[in-house]
C-alpha positions, 0 to 999 in steps of 0.5 A: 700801968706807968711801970709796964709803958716804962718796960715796953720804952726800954725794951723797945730801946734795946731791941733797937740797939740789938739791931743797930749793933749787927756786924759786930762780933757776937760776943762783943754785941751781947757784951755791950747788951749785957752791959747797958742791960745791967745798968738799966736794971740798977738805975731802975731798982734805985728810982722812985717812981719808975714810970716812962718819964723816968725811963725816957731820962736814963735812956736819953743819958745813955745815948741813942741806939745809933750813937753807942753803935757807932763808938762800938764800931769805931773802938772795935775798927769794924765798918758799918753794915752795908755794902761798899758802893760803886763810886768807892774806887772813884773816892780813892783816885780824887783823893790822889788826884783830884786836886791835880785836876780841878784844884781843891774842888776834884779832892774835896769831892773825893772827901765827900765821897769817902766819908758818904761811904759805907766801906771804910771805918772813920779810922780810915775816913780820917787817914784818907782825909789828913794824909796828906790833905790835897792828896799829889796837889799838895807836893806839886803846889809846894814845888811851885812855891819853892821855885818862886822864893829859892831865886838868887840875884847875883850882881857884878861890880866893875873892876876897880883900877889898881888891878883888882878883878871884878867881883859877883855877889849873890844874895837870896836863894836857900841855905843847903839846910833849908833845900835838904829840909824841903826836899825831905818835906817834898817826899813825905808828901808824896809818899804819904798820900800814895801810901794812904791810897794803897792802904784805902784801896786795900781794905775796899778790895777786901771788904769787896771781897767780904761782901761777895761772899756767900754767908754761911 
């Protein structure tokens, strides 16, 4: 009888899994069933006794059906079932400009909202978070900090009596190295946040698209 509850625990462990791997490629699912599968089998041919408690300890080794399901979608670059909701657009504009509008706050919320949604793998989710984080508030708060700190105080001295001119001596401000860095740093935060927009918006629409399509 402990053996038969120790089979009906594992069965019921992969049918859950079955289930949780829906939306991936056929193949690839039974791949991983097969896999798990086989390992069960071995691990249950080399266990003396094998009763349910002995189950219950491989099983939970191996990890629950939702985590294994989500590293298959995560190292296959698939998104998880569901359908991409209404405020995904919404996610994608605070991303950009969210923090041009209520500082950190409107950006973090577009965070909230991208990582809350089902329509963008964490592969993305990660791209949309660190590139660049802040979205065109970054840039924007970089220019302002360069213009505080690149002034320059220049200071006149009189003319000395033999004749010799007044002279200006400046001090502070940037060398050209440094504007020409910074101007290269300002792009690339420009840029990369727009491009990372582009990128999300893209595969939102076409999982939209994906989604609105008849199966079959």
């Amino acid at each position: 009888m402990s053996a038969d509850r120790a089979e009906r625990v594992v069965q019921d462990y992969l049918s859950l899994l079955s289930r949780e791997l829906q939306g991936l490629p056929r193949a690839d699912r039974d791949e991983l069933l097969q896999q798990l599968g086989d390992h069960i089998a071995q691990a249950r041919s080399e266990t003396d006794p094998w009763d349910e408690a002995a189950a219950l300890t491989l099983l939970d080794r191996l990890g629950s059906p939702a985590e294994i399901a989500a590293e298959a979608r995560d190292r296959l670059d698939i998104v998880p079932p569901g359908r991409p909701g209404g405020l995904d657009a919404f996610a994608v504009v605070l991303l950009l400009l969210g923090g041009l509008v209520i500082p950190l706050v409107g950006w973090l919320a577009g965070v909230v909202l991208l990582w809350s949604s089902a329509a963008w793998t964490r592969r993305e989710k990660l791209l949309g978070t660190f590139v660049i984080p802040g979205g065109l508030a970054t840039p924007m708060m970089l220019l302002l900090v360069a213009g505080v700190s690149a002034g320059r105080t220049c200071a006149t001295s009189d003319a000395i009596g033999d004749g010799k001119p007044a002279t200006t001596v400046c001090t502070g401000g940037a060398s050209q190295l440094h504007e020409i860095l910074a101007a290269a740093l300002l792009i690339i935060c420009v840029v990369a946040p727009l491009v990372t927009t582009a990128v999300l918006a893209s595969r939102l629409q076409r999982r939209r698209a994906l989604s609105a399509t008849p199966a079959g």
